[in-house]
C-alpha positions as CSV (number, residue, x, y, z in Angstrom):
1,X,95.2,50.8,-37.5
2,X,94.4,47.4,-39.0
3,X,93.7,44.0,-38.4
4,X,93.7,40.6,-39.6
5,X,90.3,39.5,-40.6
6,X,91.3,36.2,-42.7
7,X,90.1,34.3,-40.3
8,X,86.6,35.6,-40.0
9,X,86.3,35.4,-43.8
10,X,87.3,31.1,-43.4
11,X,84.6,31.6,-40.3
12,X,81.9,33.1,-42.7
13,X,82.9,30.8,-45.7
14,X,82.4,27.9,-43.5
15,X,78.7,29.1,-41.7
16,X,78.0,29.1,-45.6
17,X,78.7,25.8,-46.0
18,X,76.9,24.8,-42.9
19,X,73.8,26.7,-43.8
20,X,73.8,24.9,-47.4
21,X,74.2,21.3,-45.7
22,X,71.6,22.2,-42.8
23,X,69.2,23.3,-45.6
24,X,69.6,19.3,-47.9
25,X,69.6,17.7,-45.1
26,X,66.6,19.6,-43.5
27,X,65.0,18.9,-47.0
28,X,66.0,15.1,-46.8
29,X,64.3,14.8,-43.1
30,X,61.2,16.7,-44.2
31,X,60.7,14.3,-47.6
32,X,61.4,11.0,-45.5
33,X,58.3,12.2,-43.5
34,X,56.7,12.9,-46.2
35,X,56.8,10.1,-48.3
36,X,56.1,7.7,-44.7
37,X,52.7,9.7,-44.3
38,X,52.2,9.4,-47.9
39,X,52.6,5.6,-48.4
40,X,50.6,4.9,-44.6
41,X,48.4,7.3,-45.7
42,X,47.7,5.0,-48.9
43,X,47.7,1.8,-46.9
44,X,45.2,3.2,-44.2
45,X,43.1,4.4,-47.7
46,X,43.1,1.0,-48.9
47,X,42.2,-0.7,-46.2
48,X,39.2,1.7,-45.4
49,X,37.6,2.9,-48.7
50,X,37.0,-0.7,-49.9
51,X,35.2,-1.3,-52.6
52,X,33.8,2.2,-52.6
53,X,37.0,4.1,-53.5
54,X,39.1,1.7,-55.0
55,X,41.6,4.2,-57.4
56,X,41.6,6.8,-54.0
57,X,44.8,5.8,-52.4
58,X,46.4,6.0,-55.9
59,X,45.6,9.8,-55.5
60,X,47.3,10.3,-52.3
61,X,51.2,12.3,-52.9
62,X,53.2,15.0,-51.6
63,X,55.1,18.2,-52.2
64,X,57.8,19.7,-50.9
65,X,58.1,23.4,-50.8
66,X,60.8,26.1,-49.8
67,X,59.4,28.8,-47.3
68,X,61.4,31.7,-45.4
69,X,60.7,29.4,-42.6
70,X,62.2,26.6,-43.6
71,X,61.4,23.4,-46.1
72,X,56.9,22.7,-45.6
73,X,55.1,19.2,-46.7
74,X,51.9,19.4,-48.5
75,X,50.5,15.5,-48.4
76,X,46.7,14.5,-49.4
77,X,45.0,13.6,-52.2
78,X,45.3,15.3,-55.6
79,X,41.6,16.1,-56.4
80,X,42.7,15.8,-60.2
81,X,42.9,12.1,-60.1
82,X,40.5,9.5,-60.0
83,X,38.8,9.5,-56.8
84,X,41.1,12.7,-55.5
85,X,37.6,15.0,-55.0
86,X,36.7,12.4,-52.9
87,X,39.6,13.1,-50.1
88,X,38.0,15.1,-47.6
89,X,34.9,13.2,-47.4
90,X,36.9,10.1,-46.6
91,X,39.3,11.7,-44.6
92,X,36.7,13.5,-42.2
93,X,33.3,12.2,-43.0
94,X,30.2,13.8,-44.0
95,X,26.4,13.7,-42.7
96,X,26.1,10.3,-44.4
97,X,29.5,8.7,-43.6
98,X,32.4,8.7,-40.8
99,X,35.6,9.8,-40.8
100,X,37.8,7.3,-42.0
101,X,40.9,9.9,-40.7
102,X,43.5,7.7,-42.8
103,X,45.7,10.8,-43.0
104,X,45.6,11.4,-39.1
105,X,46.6,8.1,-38.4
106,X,49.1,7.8,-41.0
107,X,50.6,11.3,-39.6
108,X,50.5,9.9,-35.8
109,X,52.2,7.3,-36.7
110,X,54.9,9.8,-38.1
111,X,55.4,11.8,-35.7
112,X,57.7,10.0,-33.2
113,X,59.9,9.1,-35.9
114,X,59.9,12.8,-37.4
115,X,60.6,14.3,-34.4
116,X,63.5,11.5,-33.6
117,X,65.5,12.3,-37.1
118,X,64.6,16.5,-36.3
119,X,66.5,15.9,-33.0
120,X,69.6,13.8,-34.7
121,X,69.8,16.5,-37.4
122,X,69.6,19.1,-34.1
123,X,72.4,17.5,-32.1
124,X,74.5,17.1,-35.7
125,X,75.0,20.6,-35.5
126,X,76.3,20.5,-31.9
């Protein structure tokens, strides 16, 4: 008995393909959101941290990393830079000042956007 299998090897060959082009653009969808909550993240800082914090948003970045589930942002300040230690104080207040919540706004003002280019990359694949 045999059979012709050349065209599940084209099939397999082409879910590799596939998987590799989901996976960039995944990673292309994930940074865009990234760097938006990054950069609103540093306006909102700006505006609230004044004269207080003035090299804080400055601190504010991201990274991207690779997980078995799938491509993760990290975004907040880097507590190496000038003001950076400063972050979560800002962000959610302390007994002596409020939350200025500069990142949660930044990230709510994301999210419809995020989850509009998740669903376009979605229905690409349909």
């Amino acid at each position: 008995m045999s059979a012709d299998i050349s065209g599940l090897e084209a099939l397999v060959a082409d879910l590799a393909r596939a998987g590799a082009d989901l996976d960039r653009r995944a990673r292309q969808v994930v940074s865009r959101g990234a760097l938006n909550i990054k950069r609103g993240w540093a306006e909102n800082a700006r505006a609230s941290s004044g004269r207080y914090a003035p090299h804080y948003p400055a601190t504010i970045g991201y990274d991207l990393l690779s997980t078995p589930a799938g491509i993760t942002a990290v975004i907040g300040p880097d507590k190496g830079g000038t003001q950076g230690p400063f972050g979560a104080i800002l962000e959610y207040g302390s007994v002596h000042n409020p939350p200025h919540n500069d990142g949660g706004r930044a990230l709510t003002a994301e999210e419809p956007r995020f989850i509009a280019a998740v669903e376009a990359l979605g229905e690409g694949l349909l």
